[in-house]
N, C-alpha and C positions, 0 to 999 in steps of 0.2 A: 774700404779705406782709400781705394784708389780715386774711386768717382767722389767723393766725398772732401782728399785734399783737391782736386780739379777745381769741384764747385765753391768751395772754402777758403780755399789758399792754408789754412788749417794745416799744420804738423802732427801727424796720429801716431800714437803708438801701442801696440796691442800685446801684450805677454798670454801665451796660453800653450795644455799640452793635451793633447789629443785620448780623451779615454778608453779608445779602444785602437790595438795595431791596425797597421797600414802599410803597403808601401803604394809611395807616390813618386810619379814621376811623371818629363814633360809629354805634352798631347803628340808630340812626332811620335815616339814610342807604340799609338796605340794607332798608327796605319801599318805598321808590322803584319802580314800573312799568320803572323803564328802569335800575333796578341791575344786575342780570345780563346783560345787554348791555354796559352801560358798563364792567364790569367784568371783560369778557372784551375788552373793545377795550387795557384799559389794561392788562391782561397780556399782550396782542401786541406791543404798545409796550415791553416789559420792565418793567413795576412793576406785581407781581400786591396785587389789594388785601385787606386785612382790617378787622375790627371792632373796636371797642373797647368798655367800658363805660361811658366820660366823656363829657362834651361837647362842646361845639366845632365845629370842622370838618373836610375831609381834612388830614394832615400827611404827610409826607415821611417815612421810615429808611430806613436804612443808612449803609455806611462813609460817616465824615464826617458823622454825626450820634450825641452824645454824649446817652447817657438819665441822667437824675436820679431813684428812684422815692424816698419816706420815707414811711414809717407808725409811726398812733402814737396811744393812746388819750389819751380826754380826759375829764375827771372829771364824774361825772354836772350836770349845769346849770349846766357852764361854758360859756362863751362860744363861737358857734360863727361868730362875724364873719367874712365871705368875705375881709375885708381878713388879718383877724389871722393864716385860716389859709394864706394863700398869703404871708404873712410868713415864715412858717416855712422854706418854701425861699426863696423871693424874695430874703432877704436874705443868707441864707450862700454863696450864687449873687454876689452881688453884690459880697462881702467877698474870695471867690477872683477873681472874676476882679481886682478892686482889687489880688490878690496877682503878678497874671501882666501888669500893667500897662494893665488898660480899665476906662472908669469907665461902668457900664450903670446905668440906673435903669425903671422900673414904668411903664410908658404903654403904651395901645394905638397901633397905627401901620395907617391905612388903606392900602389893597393889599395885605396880608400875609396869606400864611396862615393858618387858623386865630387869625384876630383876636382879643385879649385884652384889657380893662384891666390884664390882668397877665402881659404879656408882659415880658421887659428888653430894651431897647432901646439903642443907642450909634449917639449922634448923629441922632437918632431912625428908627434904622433896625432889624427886628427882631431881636433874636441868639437870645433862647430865646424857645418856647411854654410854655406853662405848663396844667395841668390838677389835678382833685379828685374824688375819690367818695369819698364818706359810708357805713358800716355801724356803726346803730348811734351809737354814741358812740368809733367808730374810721374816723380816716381814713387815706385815701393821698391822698399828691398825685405830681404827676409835672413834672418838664422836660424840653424837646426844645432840647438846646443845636446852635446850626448851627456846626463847629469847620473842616470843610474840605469840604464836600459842593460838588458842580458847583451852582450855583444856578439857574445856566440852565437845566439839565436838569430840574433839581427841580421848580422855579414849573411850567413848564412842562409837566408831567406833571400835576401837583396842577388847573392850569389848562383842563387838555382832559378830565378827567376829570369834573370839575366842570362843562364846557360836556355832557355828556355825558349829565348828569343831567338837564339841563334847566337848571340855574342859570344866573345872568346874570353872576356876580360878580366881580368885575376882581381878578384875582391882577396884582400888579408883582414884578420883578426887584428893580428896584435899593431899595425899601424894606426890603432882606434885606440882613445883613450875616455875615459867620464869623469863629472866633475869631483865623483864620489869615490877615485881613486886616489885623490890627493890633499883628503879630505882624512884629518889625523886622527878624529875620534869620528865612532857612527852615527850621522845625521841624515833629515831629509835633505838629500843632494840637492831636490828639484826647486822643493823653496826655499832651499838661503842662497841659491845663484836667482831666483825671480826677482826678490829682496835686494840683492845687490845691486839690479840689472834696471829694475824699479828705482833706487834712489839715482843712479847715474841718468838716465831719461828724464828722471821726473824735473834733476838742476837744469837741463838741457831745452828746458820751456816745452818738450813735447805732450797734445793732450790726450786724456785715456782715450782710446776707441770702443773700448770692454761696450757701449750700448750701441753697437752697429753690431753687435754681435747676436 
């Protein structure tokens, strides 16, 4: 999506959830002495890990985790404000879910994963991660929406992996929230937040990426 808005000028947007767990996190993590180890332990446990190119910390996929990626150039010496550009998703995140009945807003939330100032949060609990890489005068950004994933299971993978590495860093439970706990009758959580998330992109002029996939 990256090389693709570069060459295009093209604004992509990709909705997709990962059919088998993971934990991902960025490439610094894997010059770690004790990565290859920890991450043959966290694969006996069932969550084999991989790298990313963004920042942050370990995060959680699969079923019961909804991705958000957009790319999209930006005109030479415009503005490249970390607010502005995680505006761009931040808020149409915010306007769908507004549409499926939760009101989430931009704070970070200590215990969570992959900590953020620009996480969305309900009732200041985490619902999405949020992420960015720059090429260029082209970026991506990404979300890691939590719609119905086990959370116990999650934190808790993310957290012994993390002690594994040597880190000290207190993962919590219950500062994690999904979209399927505020969700009044039982539905699939994962496709009526895609749905929602689909028609706000779609008024937004962005186009599918779904065939670079």
């Amino acid at each position: 999506m990256l090389s693709q808005s570069a060459t295009s000028g093209d604004a992509l947007a990709l909705i997709w959830e990962s059919r088998t767990q993971w934990l991902v996190l960025p490439e610094r993590f894997s010059r770690s002495t004790a990565f290859k180890q920890a991450g043959e332990a966290s694969q006996e446990r069932g969550w084999p890990v991989t790298s990313r190119k963004t920042g942050g910390g370990i995060t959680p996929q699969g079923p019961g985790v909804l991705n958000l990626a957009l790319s999209f150039t930006t005109e030479p010496g415009q503005s490249r404000a970390i607010r502005e550009t995680y505006a761009r998703i931040c808020d149409p995140l915010i306007h769908a879910f507004q549409d499926i009945g939760i009101e989430a807003a931009a704070t970070p939330v200590a215990g969570s994963f992959c900590d953020g100032d620009y996480n969305l949060a309900v009732y200041g609990r985490k619902l999405v991660g949020t992420a960015q890489r720059w090429r260029g005068n082209t970026c991506l950004i990404h979300a890691l929406i939590l719609t119905d994933i086990d959370l116990e299971t999650a934190v808790d993978a993310v957290a012994r992996f993390s002690a594994d590495l040597g880190h000290d860093t207190e993962f919590r439970q219950d500062v994690h929230c999904r979209v399927v706990d505020f969700l009044s009758l039982p539905a699939d959580a994962t496709r009526i937040t895609a749905k929602a998330i689909a028609r706000v992109i779609d008024e937004l002029g962005y186009n599918d990426a779904s065939t670079l996939v």
